[in-house]
C-alpha positions in Angstrom: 111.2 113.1 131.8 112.3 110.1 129.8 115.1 111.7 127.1 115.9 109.4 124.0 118.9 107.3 124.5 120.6 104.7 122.2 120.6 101.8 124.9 116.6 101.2 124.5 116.8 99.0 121.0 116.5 95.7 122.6 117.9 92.6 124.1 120.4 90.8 121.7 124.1 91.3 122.4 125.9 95.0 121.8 127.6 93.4 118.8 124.6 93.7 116.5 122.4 96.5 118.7 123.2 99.2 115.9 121.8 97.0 112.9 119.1 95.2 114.9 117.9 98.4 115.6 117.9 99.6 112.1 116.2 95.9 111.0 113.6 97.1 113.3 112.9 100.1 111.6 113.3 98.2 108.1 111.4 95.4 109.1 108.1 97.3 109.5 108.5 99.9 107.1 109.2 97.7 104.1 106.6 98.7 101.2 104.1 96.9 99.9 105.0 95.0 97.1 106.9 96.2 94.3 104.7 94.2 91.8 101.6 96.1 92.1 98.6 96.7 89.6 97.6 98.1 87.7 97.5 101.6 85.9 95.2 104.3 84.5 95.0 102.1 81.2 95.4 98.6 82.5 98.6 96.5 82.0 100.4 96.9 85.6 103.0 100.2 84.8 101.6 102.1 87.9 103.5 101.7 91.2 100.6 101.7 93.3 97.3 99.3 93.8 95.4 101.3 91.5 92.2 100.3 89.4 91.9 101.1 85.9 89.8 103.6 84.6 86.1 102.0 84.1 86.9 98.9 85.6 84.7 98.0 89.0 87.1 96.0 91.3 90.3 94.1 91.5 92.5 91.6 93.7 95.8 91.3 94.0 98.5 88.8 95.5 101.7 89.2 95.5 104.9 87.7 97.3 108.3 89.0 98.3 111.5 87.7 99.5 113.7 90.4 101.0 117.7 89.5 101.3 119.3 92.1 104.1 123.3 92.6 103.0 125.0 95.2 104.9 123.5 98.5 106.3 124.4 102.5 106.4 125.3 103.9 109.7 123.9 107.2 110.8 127.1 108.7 108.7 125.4 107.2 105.7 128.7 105.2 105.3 127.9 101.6 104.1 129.0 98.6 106.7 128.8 94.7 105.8 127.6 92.7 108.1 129.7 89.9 110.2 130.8 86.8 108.0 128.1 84.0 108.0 124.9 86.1 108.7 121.9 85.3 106.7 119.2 88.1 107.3 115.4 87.8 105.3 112.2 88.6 105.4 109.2 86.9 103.4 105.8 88.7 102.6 103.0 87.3 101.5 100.8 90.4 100.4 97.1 90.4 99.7 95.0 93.1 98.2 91.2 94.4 97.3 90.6 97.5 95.6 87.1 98.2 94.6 85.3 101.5 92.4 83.2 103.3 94.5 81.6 105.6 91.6 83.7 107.2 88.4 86.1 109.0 89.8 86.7 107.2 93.5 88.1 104.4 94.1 89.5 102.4 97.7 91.9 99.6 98.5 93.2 97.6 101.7 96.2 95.7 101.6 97.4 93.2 104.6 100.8 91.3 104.6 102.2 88.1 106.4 105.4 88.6 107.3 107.7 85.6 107.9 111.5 86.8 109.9 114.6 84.1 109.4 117.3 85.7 110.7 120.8 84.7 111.4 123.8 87.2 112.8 126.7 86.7 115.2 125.3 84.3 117.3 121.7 84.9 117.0 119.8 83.0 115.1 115.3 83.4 114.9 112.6 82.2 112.5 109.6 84.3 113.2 106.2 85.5 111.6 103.1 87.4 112.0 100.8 89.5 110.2 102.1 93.1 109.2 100.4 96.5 109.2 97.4 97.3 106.9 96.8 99.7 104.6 93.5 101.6 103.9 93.6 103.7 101.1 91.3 106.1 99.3 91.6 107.4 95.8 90.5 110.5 93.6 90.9 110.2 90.0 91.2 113.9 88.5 90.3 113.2 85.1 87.1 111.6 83.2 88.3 109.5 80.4 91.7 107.1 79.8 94.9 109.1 79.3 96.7 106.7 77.0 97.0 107.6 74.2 99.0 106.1 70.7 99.4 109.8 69.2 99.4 113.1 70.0 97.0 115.4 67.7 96.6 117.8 70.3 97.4 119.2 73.3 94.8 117.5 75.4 96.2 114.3 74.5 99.5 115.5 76.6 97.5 115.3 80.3 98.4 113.0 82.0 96.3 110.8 84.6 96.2 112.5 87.9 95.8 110.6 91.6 94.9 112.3 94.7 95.3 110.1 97.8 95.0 109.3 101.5 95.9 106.2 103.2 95.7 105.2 106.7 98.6 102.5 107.9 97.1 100.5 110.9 99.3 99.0 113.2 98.2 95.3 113.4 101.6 94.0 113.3 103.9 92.7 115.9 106.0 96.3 117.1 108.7 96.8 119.4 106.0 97.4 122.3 104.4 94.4 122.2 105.7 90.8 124.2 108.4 90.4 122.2 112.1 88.9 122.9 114.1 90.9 120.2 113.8 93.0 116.8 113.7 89.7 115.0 110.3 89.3 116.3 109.2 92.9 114.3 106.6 92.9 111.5 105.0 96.3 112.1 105.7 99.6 113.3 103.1 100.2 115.9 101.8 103.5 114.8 99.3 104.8 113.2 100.0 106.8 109.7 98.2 109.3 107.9 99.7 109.9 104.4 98.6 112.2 101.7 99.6 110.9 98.3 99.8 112.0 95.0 100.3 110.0 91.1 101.1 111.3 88.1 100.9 108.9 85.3 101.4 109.5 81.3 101.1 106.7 78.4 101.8 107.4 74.6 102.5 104.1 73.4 105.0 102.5 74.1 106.3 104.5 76.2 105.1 105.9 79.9 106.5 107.7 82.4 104.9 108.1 86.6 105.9 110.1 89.0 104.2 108.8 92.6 104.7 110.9 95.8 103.6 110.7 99.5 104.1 112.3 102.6 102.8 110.6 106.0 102.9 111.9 109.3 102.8 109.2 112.3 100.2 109.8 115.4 102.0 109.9 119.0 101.3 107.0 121.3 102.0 106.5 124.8 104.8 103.6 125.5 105.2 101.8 128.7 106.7 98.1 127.0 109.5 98.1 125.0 111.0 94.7 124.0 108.6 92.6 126.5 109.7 94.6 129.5 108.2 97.5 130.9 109.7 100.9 131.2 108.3 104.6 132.8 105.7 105.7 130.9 106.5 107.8 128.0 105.0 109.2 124.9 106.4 108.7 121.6 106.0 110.3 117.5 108.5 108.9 114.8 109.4 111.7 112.0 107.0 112.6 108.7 107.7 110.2 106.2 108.6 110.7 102.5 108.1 108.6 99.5 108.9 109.1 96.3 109.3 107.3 92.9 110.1 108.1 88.8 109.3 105.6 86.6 109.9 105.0 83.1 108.6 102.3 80.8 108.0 100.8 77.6 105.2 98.6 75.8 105.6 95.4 73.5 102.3 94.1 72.0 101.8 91.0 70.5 99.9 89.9 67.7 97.2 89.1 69.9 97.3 92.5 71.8 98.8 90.7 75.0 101.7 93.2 76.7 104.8 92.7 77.7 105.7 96.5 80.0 109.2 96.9 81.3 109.8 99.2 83.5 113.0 101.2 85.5 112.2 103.4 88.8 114.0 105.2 91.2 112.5 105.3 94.8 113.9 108.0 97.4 112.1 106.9 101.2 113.5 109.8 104.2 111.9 109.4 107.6 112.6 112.3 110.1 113.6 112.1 113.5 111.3 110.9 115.9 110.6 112.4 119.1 110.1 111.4 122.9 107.9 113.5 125.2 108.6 116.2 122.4 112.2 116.1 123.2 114.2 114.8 119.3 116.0 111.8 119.5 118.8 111.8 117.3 119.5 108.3 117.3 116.1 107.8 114.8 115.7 108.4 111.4 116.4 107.1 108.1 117.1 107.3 104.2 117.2 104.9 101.4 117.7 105.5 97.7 116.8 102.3 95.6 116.7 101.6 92.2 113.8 98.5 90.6 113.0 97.7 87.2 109.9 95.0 86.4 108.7 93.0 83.7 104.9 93.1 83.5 102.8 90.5 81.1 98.8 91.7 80.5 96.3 89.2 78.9 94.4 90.8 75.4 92.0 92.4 77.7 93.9 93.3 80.8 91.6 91.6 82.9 94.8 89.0 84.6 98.1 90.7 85.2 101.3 89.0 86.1 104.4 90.8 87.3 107.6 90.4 88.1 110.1 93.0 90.0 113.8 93.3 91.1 114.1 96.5 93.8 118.2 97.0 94.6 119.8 99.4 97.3 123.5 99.8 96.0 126.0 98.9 98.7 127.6 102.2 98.8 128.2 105.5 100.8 125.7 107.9 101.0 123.0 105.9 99.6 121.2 106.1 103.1 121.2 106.6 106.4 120.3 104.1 109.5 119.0 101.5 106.8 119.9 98.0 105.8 120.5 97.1 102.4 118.7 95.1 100.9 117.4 93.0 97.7 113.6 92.3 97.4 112.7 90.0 94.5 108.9 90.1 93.9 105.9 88.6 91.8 102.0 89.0 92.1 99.4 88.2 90.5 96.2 90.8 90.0 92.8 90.1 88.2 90.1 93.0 87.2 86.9 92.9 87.6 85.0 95.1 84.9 
């Protein structure tokens, strides 16, 4: 029986396998965009690709440049990385979501991923496409939720999402013909999630609360890192995702919007297993903190954001996970 070791991470030299083996994890788990679009009421202050009420489809494009700086070891203690490494990713995200009747709506999302990657001695430029992301939405409420005051107590509910997605490994993963963990863009699983967002507008101000919890599908691995190994069978840990949001409106004259908005994210992966055995060298946590400027034409039909996401460089802030800074803008247009 193949038992989980620490040695199995990949080729580069033993003075960067800890963090090339947590950029490998990072690498393909890296959300979607931060600037996503839109919200129950139109405007961009949801933190998923969500259509607003009534409207019939949207696209979306975004880009994002993530800087690695440091990482947490499995302590959670915080650890810079050697002088002169330059570690980033680039993402070039594009995105359909389309009404299916009143209350459901769908979505796909696919990324390019472009690696440039220097540390110690190692030095790759790489790219790919990443995984994609089917998702299917439930909106548990019948009319628009914003509202400018409150006159009675139905005007408190909030818009409710129920949620599935399905992440589709058509990235570049560990187990394909790669040299290194520079090469990643993907995770090479399938994942199931169940989601769930809570969104509230009385103008100007709105608050969201997004959730979801995915659980991977096992595979069988015989290639790791180009080279292949004994047959095994593999299942990384359930996956949980949460944000808080908070924001605030400015109209214009002319009725265009200006949303600014702070989150909190909190993203824990469990330990993965090998031929059901745990192996406790997996597993991650990051706590990150994002605000974003949003600007809304009059009728909310062309969105345009922009979006900072930071992991603080301290202890205890996660756990086998770079740190990093992803600077992101997108672009969305509805289609009523």
């Amino acid at each position: 029986m193949r038992k989980p070791v620490a040695g199995t991470f990949g080729t580069v030299s033993d003075t960067c396998s800890t963090l090339c083996f947590i950029l490998a994890i990072a690498a393909s788990v890296s959300l979607a965009s931060t600037a996503r679009a839109a919200s129950c009421c139109g405007g961009g202050s949801a933190t998923s690709l969500i259509l607003p009420k009534f409207s019939s489809a949207m696209v979306d494009a975004s880009i994002d440049y993530e800087h690695y700086d440091g990482f947490w070891n499995g302590d959670g203690d915080w650890t810079a990385d050697p002088q002169g490494s330059s570690l980033n990713q680039y993402r070039l995200n594009l995105a359909y979501a389309h009404r299916l009747n009143p209350n459901w709506q769908t979505s796909i999302s696919l990324p390019y991923v472009w690696n440039q990657n220097q540390y110690a001695k190692l030095k790759r430029n790489t790219s790919a496409i990443g995984d994609t992301t089917l998702s299917l939405w439930y909106e548990a409420f019948d009319k628009i939720a914003c509202v400018w005051d409150v006159k009675t107590w139905q005007d408190l509910l909030p818009a409710v999402y129920l949620g599935t997605s399905l992440t589709v490994p058509t990235g570049v993963s560990p187990y394909d013909d790669v040299t290194d963990n520079f090469d990643i863009t993907g995770r090479g699983f399938y994942r199931l999630d169940a989601s769930l967002l809570i969104d509230k507008t009385i103008y100007p101000w709105t608050l969201s609360f997004a959730a979801s919890y995915g659980k991977y599908l096992e595979r069988p691995v015989n290639r790791e890192y180009g080279s292949y190994v004994e047959p095994y069978r593999k299942q990384p840990g359930d996956r949980l995702n949460t944000t808080v949001s908070f924001g605030y409106t400015y109209f214009t004259d002319e009725m265009e919007s200006l949303t600014a908005t702070l989150a909190y994210a909190y993203l824990k992966e469990s330990e993965a297993t090998i031929n059901g055995d745990t192996d406790t060298t997996s597993g991650f946590r990051k706590e990150s903190i994002a605000t974003t400027l949003a600007w809304a034409t009059d009728d909310r039909d062309w969105i345009i954001k922009l979006s900072w996401s930071h992991a603080p460089s301290r202890n205890d802030w996660g756990r086998n996970f770079p740190t990093t800074d992803i600077f992101s803008t997108g672009i969305s247009h509805v289609f009523r």
